[in-house]
MIBAMAR-821713 format. One record per residue (C-alpha): x negated, y, z negated; residue in three letters; residue number from 1. Coordinates in steps of 0.2 Angstrom, whole numbers, plus 5000, padded with zeros to 4 digits. Last residue first. Layout:
REM MIBAMAR-821713
<u:X | v:Y | w:Z | r:ALA | k:NUM>
...
//
This chain:
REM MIBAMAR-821713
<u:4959 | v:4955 | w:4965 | r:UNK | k:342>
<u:4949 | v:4968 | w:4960 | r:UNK | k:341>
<u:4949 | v:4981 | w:4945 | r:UNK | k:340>
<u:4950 | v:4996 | w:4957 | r:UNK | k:339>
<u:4964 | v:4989 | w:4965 | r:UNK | k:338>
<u:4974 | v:4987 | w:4948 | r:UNK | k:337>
<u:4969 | v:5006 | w:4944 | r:UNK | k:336>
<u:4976 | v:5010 | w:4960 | r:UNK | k:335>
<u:4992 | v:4999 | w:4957 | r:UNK | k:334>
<u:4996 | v:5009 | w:4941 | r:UNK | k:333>
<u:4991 | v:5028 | w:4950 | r:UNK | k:332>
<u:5004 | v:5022 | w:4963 | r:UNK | k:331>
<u:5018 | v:5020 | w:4952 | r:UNK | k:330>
<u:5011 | v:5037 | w:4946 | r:UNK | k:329>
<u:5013 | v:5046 | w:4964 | r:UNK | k:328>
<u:5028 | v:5036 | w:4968 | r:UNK | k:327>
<u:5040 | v:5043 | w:4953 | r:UNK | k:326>
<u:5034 | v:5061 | w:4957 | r:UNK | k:325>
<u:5037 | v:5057 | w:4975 | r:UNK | k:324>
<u:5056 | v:5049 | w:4973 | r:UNK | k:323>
<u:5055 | v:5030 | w:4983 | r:UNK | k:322>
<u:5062 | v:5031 | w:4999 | r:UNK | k:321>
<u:5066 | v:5013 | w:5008 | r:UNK | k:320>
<u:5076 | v:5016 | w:5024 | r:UNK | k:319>
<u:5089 | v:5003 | w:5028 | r:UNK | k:318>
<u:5090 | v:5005 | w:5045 | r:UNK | k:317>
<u:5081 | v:5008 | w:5059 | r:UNK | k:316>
<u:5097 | v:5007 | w:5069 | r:UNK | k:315>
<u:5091 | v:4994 | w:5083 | r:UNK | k:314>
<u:5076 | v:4989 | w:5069 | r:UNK | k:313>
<u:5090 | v:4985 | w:5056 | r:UNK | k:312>
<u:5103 | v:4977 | w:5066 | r:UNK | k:311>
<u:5090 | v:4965 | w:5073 | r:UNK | k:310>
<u:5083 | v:4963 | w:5055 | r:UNK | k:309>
<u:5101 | v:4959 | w:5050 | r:UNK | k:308>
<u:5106 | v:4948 | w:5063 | r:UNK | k:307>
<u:5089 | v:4939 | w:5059 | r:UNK | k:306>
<u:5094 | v:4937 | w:5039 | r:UNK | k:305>
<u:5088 | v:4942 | w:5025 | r:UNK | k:304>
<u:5098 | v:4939 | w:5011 | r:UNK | k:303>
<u:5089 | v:4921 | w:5010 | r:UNK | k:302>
<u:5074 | v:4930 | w:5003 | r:UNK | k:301>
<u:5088 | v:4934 | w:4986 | r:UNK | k:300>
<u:5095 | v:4918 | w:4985 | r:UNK | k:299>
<u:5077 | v:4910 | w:4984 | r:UNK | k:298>
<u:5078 | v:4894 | w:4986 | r:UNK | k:297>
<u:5074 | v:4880 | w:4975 | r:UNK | k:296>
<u:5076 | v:4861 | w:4981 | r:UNK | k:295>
<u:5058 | v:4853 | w:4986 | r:UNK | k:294>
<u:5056 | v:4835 | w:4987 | r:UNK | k:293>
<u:5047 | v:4838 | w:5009 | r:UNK | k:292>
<u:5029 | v:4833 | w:5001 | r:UNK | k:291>
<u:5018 | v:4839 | w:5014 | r:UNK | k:290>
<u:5006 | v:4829 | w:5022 | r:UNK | k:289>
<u:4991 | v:4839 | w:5026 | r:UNK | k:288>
<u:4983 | v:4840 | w:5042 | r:UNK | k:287>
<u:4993 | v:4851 | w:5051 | r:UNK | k:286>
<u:4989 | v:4866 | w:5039 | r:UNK | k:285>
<u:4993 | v:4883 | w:5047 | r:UNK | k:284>
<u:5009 | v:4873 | w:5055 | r:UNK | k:283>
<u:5013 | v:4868 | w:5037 | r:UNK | k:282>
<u:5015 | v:4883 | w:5028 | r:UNK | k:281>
<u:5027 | v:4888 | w:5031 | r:UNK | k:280>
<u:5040 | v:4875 | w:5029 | r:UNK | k:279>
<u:5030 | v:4873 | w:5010 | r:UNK | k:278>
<u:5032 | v:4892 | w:5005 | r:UNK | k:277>
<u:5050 | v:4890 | w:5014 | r:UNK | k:276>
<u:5053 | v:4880 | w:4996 | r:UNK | k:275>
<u:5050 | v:4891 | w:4982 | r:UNK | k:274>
<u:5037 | v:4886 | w:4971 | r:UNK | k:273>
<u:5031 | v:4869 | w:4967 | r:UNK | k:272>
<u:5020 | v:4864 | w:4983 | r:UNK | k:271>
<u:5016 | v:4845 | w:4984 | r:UNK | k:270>
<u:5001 | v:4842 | w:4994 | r:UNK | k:269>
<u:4995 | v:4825 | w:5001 | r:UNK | k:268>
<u:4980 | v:4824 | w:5015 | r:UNK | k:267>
<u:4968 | v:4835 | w:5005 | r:UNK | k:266>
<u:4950 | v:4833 | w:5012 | r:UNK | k:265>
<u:4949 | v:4851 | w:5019 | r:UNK | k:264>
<u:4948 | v:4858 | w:4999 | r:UNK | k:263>
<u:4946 | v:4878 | w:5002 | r:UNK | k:262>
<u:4958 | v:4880 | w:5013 | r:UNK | k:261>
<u:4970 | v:4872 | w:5004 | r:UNK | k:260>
<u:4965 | v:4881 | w:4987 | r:UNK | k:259>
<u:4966 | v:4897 | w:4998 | r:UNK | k:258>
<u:4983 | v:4894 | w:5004 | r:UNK | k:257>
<u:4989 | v:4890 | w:4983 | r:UNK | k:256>
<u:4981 | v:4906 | w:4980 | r:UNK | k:255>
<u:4990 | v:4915 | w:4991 | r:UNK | k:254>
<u:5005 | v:4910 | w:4983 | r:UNK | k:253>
<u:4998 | v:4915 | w:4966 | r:UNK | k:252>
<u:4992 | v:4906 | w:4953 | r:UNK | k:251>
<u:4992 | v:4883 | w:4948 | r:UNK | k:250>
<u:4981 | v:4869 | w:4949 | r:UNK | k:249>
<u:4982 | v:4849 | w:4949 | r:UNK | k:248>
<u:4997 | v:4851 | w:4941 | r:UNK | k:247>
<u:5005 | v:4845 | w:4924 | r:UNK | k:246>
<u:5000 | v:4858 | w:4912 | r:UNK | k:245>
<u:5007 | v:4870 | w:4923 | r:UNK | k:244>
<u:5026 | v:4864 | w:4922 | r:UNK | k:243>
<u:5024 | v:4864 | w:4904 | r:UNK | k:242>
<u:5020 | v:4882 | w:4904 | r:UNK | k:241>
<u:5036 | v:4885 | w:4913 | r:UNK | k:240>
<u:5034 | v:4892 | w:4931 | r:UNK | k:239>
<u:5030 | v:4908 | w:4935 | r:UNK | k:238>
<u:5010 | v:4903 | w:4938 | r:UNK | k:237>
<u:5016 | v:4894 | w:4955 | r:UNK | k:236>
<u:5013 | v:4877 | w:4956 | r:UNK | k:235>
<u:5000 | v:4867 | w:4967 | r:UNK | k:234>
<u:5000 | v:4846 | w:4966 | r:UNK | k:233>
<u:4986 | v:4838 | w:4974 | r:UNK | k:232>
<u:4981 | v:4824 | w:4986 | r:UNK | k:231>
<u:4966 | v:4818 | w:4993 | r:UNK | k:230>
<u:4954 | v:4822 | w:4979 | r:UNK | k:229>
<u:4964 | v:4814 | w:4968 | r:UNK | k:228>
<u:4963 | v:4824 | w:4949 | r:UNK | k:227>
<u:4982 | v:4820 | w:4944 | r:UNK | k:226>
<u:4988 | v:4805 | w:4957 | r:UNK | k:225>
<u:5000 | v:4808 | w:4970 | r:UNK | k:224>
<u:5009 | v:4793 | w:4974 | r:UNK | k:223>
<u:5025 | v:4798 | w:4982 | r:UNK | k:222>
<u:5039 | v:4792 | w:4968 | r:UNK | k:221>
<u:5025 | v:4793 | w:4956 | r:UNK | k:220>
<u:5019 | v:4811 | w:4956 | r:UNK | k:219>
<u:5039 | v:4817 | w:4962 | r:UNK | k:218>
<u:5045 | v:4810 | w:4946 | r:UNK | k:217>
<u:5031 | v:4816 | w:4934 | r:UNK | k:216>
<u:5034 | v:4835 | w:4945 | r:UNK | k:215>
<u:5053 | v:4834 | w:4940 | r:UNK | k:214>
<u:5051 | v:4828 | w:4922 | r:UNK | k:213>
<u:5038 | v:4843 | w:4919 | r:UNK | k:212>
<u:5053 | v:4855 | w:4925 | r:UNK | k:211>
<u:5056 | v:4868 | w:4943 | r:UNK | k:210>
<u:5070 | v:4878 | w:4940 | r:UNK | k:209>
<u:5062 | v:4889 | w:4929 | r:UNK | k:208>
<u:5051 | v:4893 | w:4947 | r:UNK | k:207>
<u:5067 | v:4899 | w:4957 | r:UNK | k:206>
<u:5078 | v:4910 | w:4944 | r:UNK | k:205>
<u:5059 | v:4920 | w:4942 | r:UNK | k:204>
<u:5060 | v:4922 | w:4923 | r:UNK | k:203>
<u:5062 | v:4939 | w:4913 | r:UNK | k:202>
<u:5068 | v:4936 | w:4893 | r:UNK | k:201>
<u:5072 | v:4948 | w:4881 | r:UNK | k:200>
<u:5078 | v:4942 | w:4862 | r:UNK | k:199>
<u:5065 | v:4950 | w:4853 | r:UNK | k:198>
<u:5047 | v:4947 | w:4847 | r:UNK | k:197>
<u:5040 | v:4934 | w:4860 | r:UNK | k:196>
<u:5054 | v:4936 | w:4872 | r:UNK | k:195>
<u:5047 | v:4949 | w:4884 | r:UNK | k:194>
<u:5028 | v:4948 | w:4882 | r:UNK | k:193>
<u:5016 | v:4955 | w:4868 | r:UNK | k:192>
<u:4998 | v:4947 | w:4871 | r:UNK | k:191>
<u:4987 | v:4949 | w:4856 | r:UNK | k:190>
<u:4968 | v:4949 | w:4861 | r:UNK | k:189>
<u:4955 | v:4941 | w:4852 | r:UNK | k:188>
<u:4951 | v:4930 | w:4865 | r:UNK | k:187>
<u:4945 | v:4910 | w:4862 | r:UNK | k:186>
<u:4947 | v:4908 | w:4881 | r:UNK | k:185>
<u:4958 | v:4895 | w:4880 | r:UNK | k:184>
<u:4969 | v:4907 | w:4868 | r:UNK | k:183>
<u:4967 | v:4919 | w:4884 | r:UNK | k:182>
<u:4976 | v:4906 | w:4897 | r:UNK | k:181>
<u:4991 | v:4901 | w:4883 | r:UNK | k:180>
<u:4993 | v:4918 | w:4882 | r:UNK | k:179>
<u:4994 | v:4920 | w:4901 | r:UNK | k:178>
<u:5005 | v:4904 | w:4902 | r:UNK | k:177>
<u:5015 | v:4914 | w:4889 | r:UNK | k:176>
<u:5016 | v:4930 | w:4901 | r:UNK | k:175>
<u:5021 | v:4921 | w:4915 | r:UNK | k:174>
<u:5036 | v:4913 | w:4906 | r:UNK | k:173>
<u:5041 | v:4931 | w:4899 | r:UNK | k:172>
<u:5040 | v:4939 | w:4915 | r:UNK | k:171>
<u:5044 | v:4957 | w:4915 | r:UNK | k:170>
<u:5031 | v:4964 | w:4907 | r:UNK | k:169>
<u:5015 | v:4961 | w:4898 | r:UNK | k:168>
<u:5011 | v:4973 | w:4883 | r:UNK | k:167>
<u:4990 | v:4971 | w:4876 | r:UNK | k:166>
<u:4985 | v:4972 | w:4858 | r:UNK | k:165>
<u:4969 | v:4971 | w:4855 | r:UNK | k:164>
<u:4968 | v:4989 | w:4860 | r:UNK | k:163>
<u:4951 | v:4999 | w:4865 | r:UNK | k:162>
<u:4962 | v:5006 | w:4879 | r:UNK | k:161>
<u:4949 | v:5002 | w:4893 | r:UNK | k:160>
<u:4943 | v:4985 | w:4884 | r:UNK | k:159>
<u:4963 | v:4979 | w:4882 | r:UNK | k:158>
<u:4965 | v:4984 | w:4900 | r:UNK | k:157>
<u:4952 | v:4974 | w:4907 | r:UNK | k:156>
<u:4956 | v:4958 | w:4896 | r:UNK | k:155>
<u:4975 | v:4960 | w:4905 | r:UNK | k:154>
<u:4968 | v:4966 | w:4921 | r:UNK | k:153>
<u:4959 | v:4949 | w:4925 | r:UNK | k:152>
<u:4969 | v:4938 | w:4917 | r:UNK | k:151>
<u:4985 | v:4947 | w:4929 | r:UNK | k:150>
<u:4972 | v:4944 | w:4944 | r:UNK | k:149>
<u:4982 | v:4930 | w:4958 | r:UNK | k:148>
<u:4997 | v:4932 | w:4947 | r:UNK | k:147>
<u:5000 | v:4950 | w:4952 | r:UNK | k:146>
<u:4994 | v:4964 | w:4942 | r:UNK | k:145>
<u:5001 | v:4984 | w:4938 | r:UNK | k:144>
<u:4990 | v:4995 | w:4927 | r:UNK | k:143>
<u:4996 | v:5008 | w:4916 | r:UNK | k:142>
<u:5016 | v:5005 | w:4916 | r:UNK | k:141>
<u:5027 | v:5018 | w:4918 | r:UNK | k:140>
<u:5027 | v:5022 | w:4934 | r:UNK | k:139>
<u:5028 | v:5005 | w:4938 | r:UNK | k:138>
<u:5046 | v:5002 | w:4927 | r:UNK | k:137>
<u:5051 | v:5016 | w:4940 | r:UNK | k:136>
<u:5044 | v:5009 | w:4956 | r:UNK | k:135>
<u:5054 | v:4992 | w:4955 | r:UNK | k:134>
<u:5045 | v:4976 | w:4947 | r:UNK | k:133>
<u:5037 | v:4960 | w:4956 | r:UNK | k:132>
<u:5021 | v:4968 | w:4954 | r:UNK | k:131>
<u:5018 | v:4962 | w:4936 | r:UNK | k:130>
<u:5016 | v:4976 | w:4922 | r:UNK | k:129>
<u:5004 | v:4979 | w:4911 | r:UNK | k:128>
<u:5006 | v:4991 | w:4899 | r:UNK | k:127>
<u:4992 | v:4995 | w:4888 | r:UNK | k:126>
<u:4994 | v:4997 | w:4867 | r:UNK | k:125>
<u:4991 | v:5013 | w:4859 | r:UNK | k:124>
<u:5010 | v:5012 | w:4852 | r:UNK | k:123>
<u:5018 | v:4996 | w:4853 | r:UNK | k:122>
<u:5037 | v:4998 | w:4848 | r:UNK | k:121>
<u:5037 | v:5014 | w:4857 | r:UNK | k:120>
<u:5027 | v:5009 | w:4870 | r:UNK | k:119>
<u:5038 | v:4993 | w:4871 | r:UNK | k:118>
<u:5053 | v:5004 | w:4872 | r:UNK | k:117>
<u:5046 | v:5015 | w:4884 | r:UNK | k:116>
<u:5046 | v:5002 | w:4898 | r:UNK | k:115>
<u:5063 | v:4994 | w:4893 | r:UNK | k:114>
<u:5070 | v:5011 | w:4897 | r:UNK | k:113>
<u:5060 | v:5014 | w:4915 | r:UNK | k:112>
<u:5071 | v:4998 | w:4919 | r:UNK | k:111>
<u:5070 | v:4979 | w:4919 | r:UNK | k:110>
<u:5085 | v:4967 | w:4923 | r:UNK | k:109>
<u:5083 | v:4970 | w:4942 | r:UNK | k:108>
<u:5062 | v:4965 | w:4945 | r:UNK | k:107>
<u:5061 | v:4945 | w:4938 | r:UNK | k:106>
<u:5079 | v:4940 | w:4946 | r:UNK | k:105>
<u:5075 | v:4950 | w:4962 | r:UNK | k:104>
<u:5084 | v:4960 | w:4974 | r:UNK | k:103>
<u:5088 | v:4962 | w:4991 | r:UNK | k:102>
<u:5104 | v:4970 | w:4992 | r:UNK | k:101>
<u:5098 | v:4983 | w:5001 | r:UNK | k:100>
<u:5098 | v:4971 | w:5018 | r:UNK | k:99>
<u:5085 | v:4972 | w:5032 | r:UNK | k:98>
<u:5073 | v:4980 | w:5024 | r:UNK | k:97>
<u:5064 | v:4998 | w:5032 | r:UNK | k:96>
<u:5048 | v:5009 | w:5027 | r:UNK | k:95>
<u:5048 | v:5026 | w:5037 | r:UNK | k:94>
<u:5029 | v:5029 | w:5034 | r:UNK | k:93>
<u:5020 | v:5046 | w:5027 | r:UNK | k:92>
<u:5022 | v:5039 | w:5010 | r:UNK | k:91>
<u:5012 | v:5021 | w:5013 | r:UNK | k:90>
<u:5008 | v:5015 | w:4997 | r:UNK | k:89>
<u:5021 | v:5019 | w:4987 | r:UNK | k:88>
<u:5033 | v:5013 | w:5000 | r:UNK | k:87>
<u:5025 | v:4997 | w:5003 | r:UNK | k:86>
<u:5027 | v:4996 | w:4985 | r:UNK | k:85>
<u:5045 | v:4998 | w:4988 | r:UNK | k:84>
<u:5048 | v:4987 | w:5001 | r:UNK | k:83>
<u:5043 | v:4973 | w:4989 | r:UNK | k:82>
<u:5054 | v:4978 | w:4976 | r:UNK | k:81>
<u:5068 | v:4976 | w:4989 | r:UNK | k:80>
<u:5065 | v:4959 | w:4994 | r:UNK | k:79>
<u:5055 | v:4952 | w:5009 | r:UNK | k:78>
<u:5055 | v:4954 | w:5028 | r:UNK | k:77>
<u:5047 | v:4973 | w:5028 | r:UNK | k:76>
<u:5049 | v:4983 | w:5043 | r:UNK | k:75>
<u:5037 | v:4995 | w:5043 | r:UNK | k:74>
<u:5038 | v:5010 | w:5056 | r:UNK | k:73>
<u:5024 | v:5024 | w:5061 | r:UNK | k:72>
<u:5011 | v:5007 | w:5066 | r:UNK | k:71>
<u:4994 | v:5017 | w:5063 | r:UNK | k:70>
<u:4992 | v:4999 | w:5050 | r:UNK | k:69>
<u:4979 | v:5001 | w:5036 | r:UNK | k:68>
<u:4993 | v:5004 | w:5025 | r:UNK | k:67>
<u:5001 | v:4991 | w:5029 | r:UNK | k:66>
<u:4987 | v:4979 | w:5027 | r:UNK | k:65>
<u:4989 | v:4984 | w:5006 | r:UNK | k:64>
<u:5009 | v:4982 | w:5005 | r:UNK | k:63>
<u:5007 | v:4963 | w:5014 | r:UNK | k:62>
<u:4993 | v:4959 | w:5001 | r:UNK | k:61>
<u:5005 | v:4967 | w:4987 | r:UNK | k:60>
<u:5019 | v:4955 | w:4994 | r:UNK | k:59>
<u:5014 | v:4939 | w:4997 | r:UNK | k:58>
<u:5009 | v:4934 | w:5017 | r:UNK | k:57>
<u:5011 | v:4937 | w:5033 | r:UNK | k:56>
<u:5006 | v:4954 | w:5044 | r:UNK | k:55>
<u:4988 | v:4946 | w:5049 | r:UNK | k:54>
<u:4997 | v:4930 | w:5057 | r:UNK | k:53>
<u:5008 | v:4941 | w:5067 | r:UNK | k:52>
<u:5027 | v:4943 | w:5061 | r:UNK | k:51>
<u:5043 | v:4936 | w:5069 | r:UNK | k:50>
<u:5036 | v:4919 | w:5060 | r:UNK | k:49>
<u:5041 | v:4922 | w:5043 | r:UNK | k:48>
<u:5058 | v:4926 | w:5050 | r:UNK | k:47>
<u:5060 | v:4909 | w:5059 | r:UNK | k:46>
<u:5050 | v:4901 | w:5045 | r:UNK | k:45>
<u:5064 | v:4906 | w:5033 | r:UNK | k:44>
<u:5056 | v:4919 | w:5023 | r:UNK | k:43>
<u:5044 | v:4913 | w:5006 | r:UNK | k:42>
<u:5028 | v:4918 | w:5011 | r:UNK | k:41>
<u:5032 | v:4937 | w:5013 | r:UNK | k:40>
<u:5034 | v:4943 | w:5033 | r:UNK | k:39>
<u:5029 | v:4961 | w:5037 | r:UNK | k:38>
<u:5036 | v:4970 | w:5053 | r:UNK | k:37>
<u:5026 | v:4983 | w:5060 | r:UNK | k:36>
<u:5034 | v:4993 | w:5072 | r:UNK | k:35>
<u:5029 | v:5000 | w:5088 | r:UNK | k:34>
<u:5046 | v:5006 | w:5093 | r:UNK | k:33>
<u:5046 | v:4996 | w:5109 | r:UNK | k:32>
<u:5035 | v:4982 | w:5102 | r:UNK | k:31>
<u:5046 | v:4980 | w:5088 | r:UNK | k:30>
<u:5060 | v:4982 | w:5099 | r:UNK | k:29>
<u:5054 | v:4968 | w:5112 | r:UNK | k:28>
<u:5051 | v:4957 | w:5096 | r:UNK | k:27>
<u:5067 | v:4958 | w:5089 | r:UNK | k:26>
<u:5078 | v:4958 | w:5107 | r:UNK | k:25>
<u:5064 | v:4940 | w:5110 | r:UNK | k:24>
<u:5072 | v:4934 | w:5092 | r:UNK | k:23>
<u:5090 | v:4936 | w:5097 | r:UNK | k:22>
<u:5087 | v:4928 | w:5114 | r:UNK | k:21>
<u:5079 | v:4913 | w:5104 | r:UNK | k:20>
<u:5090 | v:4910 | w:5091 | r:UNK | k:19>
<u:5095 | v:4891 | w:5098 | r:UNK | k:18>
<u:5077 | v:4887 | w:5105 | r:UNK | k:17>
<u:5070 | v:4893 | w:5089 | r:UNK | k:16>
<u:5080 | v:4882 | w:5078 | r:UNK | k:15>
<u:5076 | v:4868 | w:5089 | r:UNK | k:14>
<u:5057 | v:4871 | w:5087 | r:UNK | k:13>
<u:5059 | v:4874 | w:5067 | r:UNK | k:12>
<u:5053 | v:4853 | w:5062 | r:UNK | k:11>
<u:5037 | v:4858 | w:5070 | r:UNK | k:10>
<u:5026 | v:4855 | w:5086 | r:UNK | k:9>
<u:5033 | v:4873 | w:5095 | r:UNK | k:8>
<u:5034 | v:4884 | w:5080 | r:UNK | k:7>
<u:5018 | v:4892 | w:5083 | r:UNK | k:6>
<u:5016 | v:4891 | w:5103 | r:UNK | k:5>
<u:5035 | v:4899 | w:5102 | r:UNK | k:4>
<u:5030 | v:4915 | w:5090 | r:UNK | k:3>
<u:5016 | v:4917 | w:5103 | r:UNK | k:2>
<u:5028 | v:4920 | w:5117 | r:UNK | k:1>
//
């Protein structure tokens, strides 16, 4: 069992051994029903491992090799949002999550509502909207970014709509980093963001979490010196703009396994984002000593469970749907992202 060779030499082996007849009825009905089961960065490494190397990883990459897939069934291991953009890119196919209740602390508190009151505030200026939304806010928006391109498609979308004035939802901490990002450049472009000009405010519960103080502590307690070409500290670009200022580099979670790959001399990596990102990651990366000082999870991931996928894939069950005329423009804001590049 290739889930097995994978997990074999690291800290999960035992955890295999004891859910092992529960993960060999998973993979005998995926293969049965010829499903594709997707697994986001930040499941437990038992989940994360239920999926084949291709079918892992953050959530709009995930969305994107669905579609490509002839599988009739997607079982996403993620959070609700999530399986919604599988949704609106893959309309033909039943789209299942383990657990409804999957939400998100950046995604739930923002609505079509909030959308339209921005535009109404803001008239003329572009919506950009981060993936980690639900479909109506989406459909709403003109383009949608994730944190590995949201520079990208802001100065994009302030060129296409002639605005110098560009609206950034839902996260308020990702959107000052980004202002921070263009006033390095010198840009001329105004970036409105929840909490800039009224008292809304979207964060990621996990990556507020993580402080300045914290990555100073862990720098000295493990000897992982700023600008070392053996070691580095990676953050996620949802944490505070203080937080960034103190690492080595900081995007997506797909940009922290690139910057691995692409620096083979690293031997000491702390990850500053949520946890499981860290567990796994490190059978992909054996070479690297991985800081183990992490203490945010995701209470939203840890909803999913492997009783529940089992549950989910004998009753294919829950079914994501997403309203067509809702889809159709959700997708026209992802589209135009796409077109833009990652």
């Amino acid at each position: 069992m290739e889930i097995e060779k994978e997990l074999e030499d690291t800290d999960h082996y035992l955890d295999f051994k004891t859910e092992q007849v529960k993960i060999e009825k998973i993979l005998k009905l995926r293969d049965q029903k010829n499903v594709l089961i997707l697994g986001h960065n930040y499941m437990k490494p038992l989940i994360y491992h239920l999926s084949d190397k291709d079918s892992r990883g953050d959530s709009l990459a995930l969305s994107m090799y669905a579609a490509k897939s002839t599988s009739p069934i997607i079982l996403f291991d993620g959070v609700r949002f999530m399986a919604e953009t599988a949704k609106i890119l893959n309309p033909d196919k039943k789209v299942l999550i383990a657990d409804l209740n999957a939400g998100c602390s950046l995604a739930d508190p923002f609505r079509k509502q909030d959308v339209l009151e921005y535009k109404e505030k803001f008239p003329g200026a572009p919506v950009v909207t981060y993936i980690n939304s639900y479909a109506e806010v989406k459909a709403e928006s003109d383009y949608c970014c994730t944190s590995a391109n949201a520079l990208k498609v802001v100065n994009h979308a302030s060129k296409d709509f002639n605005s110098n004035k560009v609206i950034f939802l839902p996260d308020s901490l990702m959107g000052k980093n980004l202002e921070n990002e263009l006033g390095n450049l010198e840009s001329k472009i105004e970036l409105i963001y929840p909490g800039k000009y009224d008292n809304k405010f979207g964060r990621c519960e996990v990556h507020e979490k993580i402080s300045a103080e914290e990555i100073r502590r862990i720098r000295r307690q493990f000897d992982l010196k700023k600008g070392s070409s053996d070691s580095a500290v990676l953050v996620h670009l949802e944490c505070p703009p203080e937080v960034l200022a103190e690492a080595d580099y900081y995007g997506s979670t797909s940009g922290m396994a690139k910057y691995l790959l692409e620096h083979p001399n690293l031997k000491k990596v702390y990850l500053g984002t949520e946890c499981e990102m860290t567990s796994n990651l490190q059978n992909e990366f054996p070479q690297i000593d991985f800081v183990r000082a992490c203490q945010v999870f995701c209470q939203h991931m840890r909803k999913i469970t492997l009783d529940k996928i089992l549950f989910s894939l004998e009753n294919e069950v829950y079914e994501i749907n997403v309203e067509e005329n809702i889809r159709r423009k959700a997708k026209t804001s992802i589209d135009r992202m796409l077109s833009i590049g990652r």
